[in-house]
C-alpha positions as CSV (number, residue, x, y, z in Angstrom):
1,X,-8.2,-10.7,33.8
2,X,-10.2,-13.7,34.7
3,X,-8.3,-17.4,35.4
4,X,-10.3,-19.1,32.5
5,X,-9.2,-16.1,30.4
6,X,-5.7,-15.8,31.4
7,X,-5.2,-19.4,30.5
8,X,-7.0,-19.0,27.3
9,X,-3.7,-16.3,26.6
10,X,-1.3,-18.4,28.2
11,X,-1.9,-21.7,26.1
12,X,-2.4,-19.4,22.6
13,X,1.2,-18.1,23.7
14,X,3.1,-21.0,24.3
15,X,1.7,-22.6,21.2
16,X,2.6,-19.6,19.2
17,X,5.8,-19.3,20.6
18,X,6.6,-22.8,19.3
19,X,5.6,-22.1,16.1
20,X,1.8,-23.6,16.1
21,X,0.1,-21.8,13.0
22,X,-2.9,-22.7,14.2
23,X,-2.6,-20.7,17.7
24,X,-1.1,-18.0,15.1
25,X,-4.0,-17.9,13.0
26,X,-5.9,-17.9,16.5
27,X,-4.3,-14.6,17.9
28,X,-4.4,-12.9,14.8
29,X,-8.5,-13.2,15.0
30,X,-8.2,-12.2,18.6
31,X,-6.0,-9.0,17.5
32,X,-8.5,-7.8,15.0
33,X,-11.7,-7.8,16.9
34,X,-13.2,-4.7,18.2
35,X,-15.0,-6.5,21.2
36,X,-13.2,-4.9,24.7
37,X,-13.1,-8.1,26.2
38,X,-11.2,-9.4,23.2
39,X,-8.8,-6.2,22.7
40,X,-7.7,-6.8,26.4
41,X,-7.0,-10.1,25.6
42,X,-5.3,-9.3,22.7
43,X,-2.9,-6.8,24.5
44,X,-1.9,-9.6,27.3
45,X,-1.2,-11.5,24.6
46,X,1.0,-9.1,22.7
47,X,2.5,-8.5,26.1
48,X,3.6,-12.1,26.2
49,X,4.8,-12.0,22.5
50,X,6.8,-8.7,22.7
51,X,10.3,-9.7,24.5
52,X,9.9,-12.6,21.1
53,X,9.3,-9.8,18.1
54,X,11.8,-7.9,16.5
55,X,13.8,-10.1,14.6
56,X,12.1,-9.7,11.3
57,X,13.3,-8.3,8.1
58,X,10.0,-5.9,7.6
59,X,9.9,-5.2,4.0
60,X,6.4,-3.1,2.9
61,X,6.0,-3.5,-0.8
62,X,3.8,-0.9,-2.7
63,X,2.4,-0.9,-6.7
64,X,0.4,0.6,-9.1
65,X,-2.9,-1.3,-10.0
66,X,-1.7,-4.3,-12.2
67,X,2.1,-4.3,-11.7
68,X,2.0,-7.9,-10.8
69,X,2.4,-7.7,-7.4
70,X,0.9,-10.8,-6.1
71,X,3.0,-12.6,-8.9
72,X,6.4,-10.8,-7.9
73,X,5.3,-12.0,-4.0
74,X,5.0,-15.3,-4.7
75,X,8.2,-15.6,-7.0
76,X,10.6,-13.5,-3.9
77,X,8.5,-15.4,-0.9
78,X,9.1,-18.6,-2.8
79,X,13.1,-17.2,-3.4
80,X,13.5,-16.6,0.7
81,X,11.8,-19.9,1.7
82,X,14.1,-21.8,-0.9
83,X,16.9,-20.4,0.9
84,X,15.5,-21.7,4.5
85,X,13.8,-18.5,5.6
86,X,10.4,-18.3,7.2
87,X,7.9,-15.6,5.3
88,X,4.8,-13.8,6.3
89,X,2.4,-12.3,4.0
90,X,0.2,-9.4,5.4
91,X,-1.2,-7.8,3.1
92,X,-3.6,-4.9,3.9
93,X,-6.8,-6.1,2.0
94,X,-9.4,-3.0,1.4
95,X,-12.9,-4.3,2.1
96,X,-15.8,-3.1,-0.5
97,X,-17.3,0.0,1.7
98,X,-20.6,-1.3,0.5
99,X,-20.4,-4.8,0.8
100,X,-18.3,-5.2,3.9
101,X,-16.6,-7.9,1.6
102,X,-13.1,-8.4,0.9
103,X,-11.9,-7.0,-2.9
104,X,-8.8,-9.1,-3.3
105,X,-8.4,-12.5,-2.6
106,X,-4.9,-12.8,-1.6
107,X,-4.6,-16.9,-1.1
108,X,-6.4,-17.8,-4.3
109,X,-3.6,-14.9,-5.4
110,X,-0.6,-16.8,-4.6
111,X,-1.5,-20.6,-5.2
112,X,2.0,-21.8,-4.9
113,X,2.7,-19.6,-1.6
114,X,-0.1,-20.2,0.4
115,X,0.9,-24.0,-0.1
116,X,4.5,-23.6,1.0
117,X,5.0,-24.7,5.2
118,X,6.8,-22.1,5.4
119,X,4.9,-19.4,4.2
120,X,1.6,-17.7,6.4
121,X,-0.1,-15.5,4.0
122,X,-3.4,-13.7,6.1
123,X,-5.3,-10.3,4.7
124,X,-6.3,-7.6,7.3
125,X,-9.6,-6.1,5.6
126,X,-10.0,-3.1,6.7
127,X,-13.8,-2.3,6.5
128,X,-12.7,1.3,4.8
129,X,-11.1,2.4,7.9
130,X,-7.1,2.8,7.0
131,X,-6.2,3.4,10.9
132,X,-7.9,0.1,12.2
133,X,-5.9,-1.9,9.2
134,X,-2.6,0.0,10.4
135,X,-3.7,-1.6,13.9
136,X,-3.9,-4.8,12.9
137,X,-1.3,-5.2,10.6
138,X,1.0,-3.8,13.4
139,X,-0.1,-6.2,15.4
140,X,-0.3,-9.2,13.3
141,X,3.7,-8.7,12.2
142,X,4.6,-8.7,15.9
143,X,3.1,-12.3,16.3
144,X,4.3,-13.8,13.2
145,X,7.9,-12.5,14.0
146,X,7.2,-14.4,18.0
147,X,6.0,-17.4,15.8
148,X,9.0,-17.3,14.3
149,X,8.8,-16.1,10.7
150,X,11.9,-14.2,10.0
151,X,10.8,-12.3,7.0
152,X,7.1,-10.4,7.2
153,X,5.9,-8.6,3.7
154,X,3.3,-6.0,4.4
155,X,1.7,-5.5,1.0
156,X,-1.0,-2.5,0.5
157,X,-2.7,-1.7,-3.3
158,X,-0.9,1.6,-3.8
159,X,-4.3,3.7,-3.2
160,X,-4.7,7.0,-0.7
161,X,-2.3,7.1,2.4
162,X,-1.6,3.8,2.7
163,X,1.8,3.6,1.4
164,X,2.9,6.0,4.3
165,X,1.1,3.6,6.6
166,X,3.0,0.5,5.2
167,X,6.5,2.8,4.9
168,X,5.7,3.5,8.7
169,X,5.9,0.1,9.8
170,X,8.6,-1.5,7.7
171,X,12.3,-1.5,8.0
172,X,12.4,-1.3,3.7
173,X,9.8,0.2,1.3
174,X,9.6,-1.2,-2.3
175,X,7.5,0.7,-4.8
176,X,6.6,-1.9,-7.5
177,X,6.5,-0.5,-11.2
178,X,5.7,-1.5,-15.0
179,X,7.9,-0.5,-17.4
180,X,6.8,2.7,-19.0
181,X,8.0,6.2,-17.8
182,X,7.4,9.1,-19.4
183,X,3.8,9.5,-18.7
184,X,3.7,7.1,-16.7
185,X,6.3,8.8,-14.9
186,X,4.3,12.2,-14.3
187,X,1.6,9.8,-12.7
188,X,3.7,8.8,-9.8
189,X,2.8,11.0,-6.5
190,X,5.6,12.8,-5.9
191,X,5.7,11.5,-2.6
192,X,5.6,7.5,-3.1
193,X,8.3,8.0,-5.0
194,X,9.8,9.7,-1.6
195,X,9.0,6.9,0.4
196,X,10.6,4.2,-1.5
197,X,14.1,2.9,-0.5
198,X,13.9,0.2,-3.8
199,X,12.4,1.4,-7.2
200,X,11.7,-2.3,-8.8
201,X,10.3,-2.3,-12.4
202,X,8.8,-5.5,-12.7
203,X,7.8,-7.3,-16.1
204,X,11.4,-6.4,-17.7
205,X,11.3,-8.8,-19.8
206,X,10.4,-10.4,-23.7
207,X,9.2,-6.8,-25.6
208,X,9.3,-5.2,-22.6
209,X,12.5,-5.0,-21.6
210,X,13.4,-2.3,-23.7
211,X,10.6,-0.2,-22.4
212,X,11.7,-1.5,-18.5
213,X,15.2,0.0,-19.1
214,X,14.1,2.9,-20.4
215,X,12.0,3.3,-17.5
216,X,14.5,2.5,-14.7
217,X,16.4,5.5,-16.3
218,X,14.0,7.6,-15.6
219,X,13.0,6.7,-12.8
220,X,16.6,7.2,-11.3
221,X,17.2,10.7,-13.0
222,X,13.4,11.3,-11.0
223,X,15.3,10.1,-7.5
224,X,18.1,11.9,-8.2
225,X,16.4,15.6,-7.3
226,X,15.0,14.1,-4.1
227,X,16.3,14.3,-1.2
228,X,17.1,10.9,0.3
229,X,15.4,9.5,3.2
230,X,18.8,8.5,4.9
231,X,22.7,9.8,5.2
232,X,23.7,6.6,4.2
233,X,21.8,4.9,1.5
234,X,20.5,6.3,-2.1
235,X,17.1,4.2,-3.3
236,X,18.2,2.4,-6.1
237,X,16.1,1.3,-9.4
238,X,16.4,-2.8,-10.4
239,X,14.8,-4.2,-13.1
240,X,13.0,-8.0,-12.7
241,X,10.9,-10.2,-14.2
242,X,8.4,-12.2,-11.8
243,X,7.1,-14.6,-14.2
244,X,10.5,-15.6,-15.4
245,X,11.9,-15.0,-12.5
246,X,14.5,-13.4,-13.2
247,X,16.3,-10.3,-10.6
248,X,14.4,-11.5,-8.0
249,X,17.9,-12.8,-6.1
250,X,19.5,-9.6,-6.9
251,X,17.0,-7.7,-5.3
252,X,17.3,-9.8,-1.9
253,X,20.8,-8.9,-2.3
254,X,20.3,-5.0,-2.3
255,X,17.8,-5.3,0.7
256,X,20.8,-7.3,2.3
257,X,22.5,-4.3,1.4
258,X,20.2,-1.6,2.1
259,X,20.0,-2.7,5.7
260,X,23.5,-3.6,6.6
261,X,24.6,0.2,5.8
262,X,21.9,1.1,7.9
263,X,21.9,-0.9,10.5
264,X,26.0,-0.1,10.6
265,X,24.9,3.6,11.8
266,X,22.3,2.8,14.0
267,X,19.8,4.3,11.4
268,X,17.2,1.1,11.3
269,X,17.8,1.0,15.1
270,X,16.4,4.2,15.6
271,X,13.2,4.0,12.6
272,X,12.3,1.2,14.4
273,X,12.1,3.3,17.8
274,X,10.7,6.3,16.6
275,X,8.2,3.9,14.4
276,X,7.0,2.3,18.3
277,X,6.4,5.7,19.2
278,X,4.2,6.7,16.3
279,X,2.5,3.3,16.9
280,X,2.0,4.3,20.6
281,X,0.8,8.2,19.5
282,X,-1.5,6.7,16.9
283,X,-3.1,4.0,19.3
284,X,-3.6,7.2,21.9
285,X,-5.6,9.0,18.9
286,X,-7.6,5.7,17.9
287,X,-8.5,5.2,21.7
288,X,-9.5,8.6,22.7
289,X,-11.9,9.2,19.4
290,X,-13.0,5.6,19.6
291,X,-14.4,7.0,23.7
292,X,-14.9,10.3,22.7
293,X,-17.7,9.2,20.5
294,X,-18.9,6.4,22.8
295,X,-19.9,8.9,25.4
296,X,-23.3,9.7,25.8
297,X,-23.3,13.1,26.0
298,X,-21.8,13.7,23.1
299,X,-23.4,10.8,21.0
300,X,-26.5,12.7,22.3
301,X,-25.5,16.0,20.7
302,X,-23.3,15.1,17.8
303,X,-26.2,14.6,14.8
304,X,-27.6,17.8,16.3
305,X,-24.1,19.3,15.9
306,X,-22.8,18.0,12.5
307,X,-26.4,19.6,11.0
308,X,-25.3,23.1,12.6
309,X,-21.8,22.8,10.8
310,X,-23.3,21.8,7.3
311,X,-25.8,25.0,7.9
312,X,-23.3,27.1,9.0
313,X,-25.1,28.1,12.0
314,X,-21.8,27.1,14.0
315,X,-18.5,27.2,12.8
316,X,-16.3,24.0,12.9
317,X,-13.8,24.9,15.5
318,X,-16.9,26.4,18.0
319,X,-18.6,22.8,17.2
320,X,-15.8,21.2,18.3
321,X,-14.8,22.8,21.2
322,X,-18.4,22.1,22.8
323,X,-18.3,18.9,22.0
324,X,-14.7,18.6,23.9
325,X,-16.3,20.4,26.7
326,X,-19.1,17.9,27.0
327,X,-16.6,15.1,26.6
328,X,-14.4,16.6,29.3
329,X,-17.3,17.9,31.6
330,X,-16.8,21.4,31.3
């Protein structure tokens, strides 16, 4: 790395290590572009940061399309940084295929939030590609926990595989709900429903809380034939209202529970290690197609290759084992 450049890291890393959220903002751009000479950058400067990161409560929140989930993230971040604690908001912002353009707009989302000092609330667009988000976001939580911020919410939409990709990076997985069940009920993927550690019915309240505790009894006779993620914890179902705020302190209390029987097992220990691992196998698999289909023998043969599989003059698996022996010089 070049003296101009390793001072560049140096400077962003002391001044995020002290808190700056400017120099946080800063790295975070650095993390998420795709320019080589930036990525190396970025990895010296996660090199720095790691030894700082860890000491996060990493809570991934999940939802059905209009649950309320910006609302119920502003009323719990609002909660935590009442009672001194430092949050970040990442949530995991799908950008229009089309467009290139961001669909939600996460700060105008959370007016209150985004205005609180200490609150950092930044989107990673994805650009339709779930597995550079998942890089990002991973990234992005490690410097906001070496910045300081003690609490990081990873929020995704609740569309496709992302709520495995959020589940895989948190230490807790909430799976936000209306009130409803029944059909509603028979809507949920089997396994979201898996993944979640907290079942939280938002809007329980006014005429709906009748329907919201009719739900949360469903929902738990639905947990009960499922086979719990951990020895020492069954997902529980709570019942809050965002706008009214009301549960929202209960819930902080069953996370506080959640991970103390846990961590007294040296279950969370371990997710987070085999979670680093996953990171590191998943990285390998980004890097190697990212160079497999920068090289120029097989960028040269690939259009040529992928019309031969859609005429079935070449069967996938013979397709693909050229193209890995062009890649591998064979």
């Amino acid at each position: 790395m070049a003296k101009n450049t390793a001072a560049f890291v140096d400077d962003i890393a002391e001044r995020l290590l002290k808190g700056d959220r400017r120099a946080l903002a800063r790295a975070i751009t650095l993390v998420e572009s795709i320019r080589p000479d930036h990525r190396d950058m970025a990895q010296a400067l996660l090199s720095r940061c790691l030894p700082h990161t860890g000491n996060s409560v990493r809570i991934g929140i999940s939802g059905t399309p209009g649950v309320g989930k910006s609302t119920f993230i502003e009323t719990f971040g609002k909660l935590l940084t009442a009672e001194g604690h430092k949050v970040a908001v990442l949530p995991i912002d799908p950008s229009s295929r089309r467009s290139g353009g961001s669909i939600l707009g996460d700060k105008t989302r959370m007016e209150e939030l985004v205005r609180d000092p200490n609150a950092f609330i930044r989107p990673s667009p994805s650009g339709g590609s779930l597995g550079g988000v998942a890089r990002r976001t991973r990234e992005a939580m490690l410097l906001t926990e070496a910045a300081g911020f003690d609490v990081v919410l990873v929020e995704t939409v609740g569309v496709g595989q992302s709520e495995t990709t959020v589940a895989e990076m948190s230490d807790v997985f909430l799976l936000l709900l209306a009130p409803g069940g029944g059909d509603e009920l028979q809507g949920i993927k089997r396994g979201v429903m898996e993944l979640a550690d907290i079942v939280v019915i938002n809007k329980a309240d006014g005429d709906l809380k009748p329907a919201a505790s009719r739900a949360a009894g469903e929902y738990k006779g639905a947990l009960g034939l499922m086979r719990p993620k951990s020895k020492h914890w069954k997902p529980k179902v709570l019942m809050v209202s965002s706008l009214n705020k009301i549960g929202i302190d209960k819930l902080w209390e069953t996370i506080g529970q959640y991970r103390e029987a846990r961590e007294a097992e040296g279950e969370l220990v371990e997710q987070r290690r085999e979670q680093a691992v996953s990171w590191m196998w998943s990285e390998l698999g980004d890097s190697l197609m990212s160079r497999f289909r920068a090289h120029e023998g097989v960028s040269a043969r690939l259009q040529t290759m992928e019309e031969d599989v859609r005429s079935a003059r070449i069967a996938p698996a013979a397709a693909a084992e050229e193209l890995l022996k062009v890649f591998l010089g064979k």
